[in-house]
C-alpha positions in Angstrom: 0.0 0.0 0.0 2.7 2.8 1.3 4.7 2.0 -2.3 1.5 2.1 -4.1 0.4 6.1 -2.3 4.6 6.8 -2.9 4.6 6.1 -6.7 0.7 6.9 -7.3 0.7 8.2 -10.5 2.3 5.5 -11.7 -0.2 2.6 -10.9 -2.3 2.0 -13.9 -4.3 -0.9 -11.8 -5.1 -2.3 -8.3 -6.3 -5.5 -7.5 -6.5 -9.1 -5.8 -7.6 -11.9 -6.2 -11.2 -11.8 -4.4 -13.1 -8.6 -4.1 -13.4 -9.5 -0.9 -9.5 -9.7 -0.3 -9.2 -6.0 -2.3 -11.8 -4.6 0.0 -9.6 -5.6 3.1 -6.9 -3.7 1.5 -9.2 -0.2 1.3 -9.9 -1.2 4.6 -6.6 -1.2 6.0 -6.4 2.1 4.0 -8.8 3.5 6.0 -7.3 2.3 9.4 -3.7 3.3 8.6 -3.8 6.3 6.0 -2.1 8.9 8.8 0.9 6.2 9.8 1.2 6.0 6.1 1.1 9.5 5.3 3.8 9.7 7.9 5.9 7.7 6.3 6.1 9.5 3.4 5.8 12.8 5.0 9.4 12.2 6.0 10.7 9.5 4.3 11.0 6.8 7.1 9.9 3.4 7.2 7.3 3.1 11.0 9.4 0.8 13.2 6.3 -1.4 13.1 7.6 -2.7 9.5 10.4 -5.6 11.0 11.4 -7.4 8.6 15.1 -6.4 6.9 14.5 -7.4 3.3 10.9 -5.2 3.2 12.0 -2.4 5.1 15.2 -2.3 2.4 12.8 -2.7 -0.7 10.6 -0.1 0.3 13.3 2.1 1.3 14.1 2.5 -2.0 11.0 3.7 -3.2 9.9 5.7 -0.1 11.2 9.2 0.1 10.2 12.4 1.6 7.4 13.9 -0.1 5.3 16.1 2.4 3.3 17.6 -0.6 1.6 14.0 -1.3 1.2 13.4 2.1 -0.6 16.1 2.9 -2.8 15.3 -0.5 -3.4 12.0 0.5 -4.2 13.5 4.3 -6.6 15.5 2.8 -8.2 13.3 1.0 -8.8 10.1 4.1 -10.1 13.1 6.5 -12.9 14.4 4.0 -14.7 11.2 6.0 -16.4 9.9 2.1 -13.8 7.3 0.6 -16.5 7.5 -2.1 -13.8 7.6 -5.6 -10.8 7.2 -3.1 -9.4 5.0 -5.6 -9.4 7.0 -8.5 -8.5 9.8 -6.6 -5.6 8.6 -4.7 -4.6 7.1 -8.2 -5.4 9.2 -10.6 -4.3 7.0 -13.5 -6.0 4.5 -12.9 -7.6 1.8 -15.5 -9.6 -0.7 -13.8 -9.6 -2.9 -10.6 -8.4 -6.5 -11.2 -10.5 -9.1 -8.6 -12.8 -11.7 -9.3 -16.9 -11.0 -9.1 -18.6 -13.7 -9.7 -20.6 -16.2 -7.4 -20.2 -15.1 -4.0 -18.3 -12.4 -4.9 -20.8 -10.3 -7.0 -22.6 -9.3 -3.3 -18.8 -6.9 -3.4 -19.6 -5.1 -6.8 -21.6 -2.4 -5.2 -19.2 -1.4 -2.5 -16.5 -1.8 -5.6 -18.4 0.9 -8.1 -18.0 3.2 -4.5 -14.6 2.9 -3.6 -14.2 3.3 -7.7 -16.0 5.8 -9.1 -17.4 2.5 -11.3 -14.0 2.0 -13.0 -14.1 -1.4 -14.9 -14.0 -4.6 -12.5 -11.8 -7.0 -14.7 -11.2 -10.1 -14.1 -8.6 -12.2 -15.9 -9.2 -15.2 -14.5 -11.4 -17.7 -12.7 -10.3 -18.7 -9.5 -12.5 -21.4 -6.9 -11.3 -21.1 -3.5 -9.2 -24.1 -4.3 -7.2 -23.5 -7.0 -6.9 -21.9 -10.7 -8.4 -23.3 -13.6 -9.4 -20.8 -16.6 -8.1 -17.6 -18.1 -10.9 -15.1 -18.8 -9.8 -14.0 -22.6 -12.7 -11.4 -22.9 -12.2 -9.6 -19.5 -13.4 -6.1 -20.7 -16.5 -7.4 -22.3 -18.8 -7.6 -18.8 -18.6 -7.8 -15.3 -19.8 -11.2 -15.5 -17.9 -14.1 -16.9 -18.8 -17.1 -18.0 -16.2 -19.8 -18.8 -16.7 -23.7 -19.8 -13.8 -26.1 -19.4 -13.7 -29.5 -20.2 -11.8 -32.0 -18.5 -10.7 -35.5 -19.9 -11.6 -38.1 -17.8 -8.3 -38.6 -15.2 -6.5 -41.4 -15.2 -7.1 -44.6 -12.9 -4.7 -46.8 -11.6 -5.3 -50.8 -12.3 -4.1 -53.3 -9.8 
């Protein structure tokens, strides 16, 4: 998230894998936007970050920028995270996650946090495992994919 807010003009697309997963992350946004706007405020990693090889990658991204931190300050205390996302990240495309089945109750909440940017989703994804590329990701919200397995393989005794 903190690299994402440091280099936010760069950042064509958010996502996850579950809308339900991505709308933890806006939560977390709106728990922890002032440590974050600390950090890049002045440049320094919180202590609360502990692990060596993350608090050297993001070091390298994360300098002091108090005029996008107070921008981004601005912008969590108005209280309405209504187009946070495309306001936060102003270039952004669409939001990557997966609506279908159970996740479609999410698209609402989505269209809010998005200003209704495009809710793509490249793939389909069962809480188990991957099995289909979406080709036509663009074409609706709602995909519909068909695979076709061939019958596995038994062992005979």
């Amino acid at each position: 998230m903190l690299c994402g807010l440091c280099q936010n003009k760069e950042v064509l697309w958010v996502g996850g894998v579950f809308a339900s997963g991505f709308i933890r992350a806006i939560w977390f946004l709106k728990k922890h936007w002032a440590l974050l706007c600390k950090d890049i405020r002045i440049g320094t990693l919180n202590p609360q970050t502990t692990d060596p090889s993350v608090r050297e990658a993001v070091m390298k991204i994360l300098k002091p920028d108090p005029k996008l931190a107070d921008f981004i300050e601005a912008e969590c205390c108005r209280g309405c995270w209504q187009r946070i996302i495309t306001t936060l990240w102003p270039n952004i495309k669409y939001v990557d996650v997966i609506v279908t089945g159970t996740m479609s109750q999410y698209i609402p909440t989505l269209d809010y946090y998005s200003n209704g940017l495009p809710l793509v989703c490249t793939m389909y994804a069962p809480s188990k495992c991957y099995f289909g590329v979406n080709l036509n990701f663009f074409a609706n919200r709602v995909m519909s994919l068909t695979l076709s397995f061939p019958p596995w393989p038994t062992s005979s005794s």
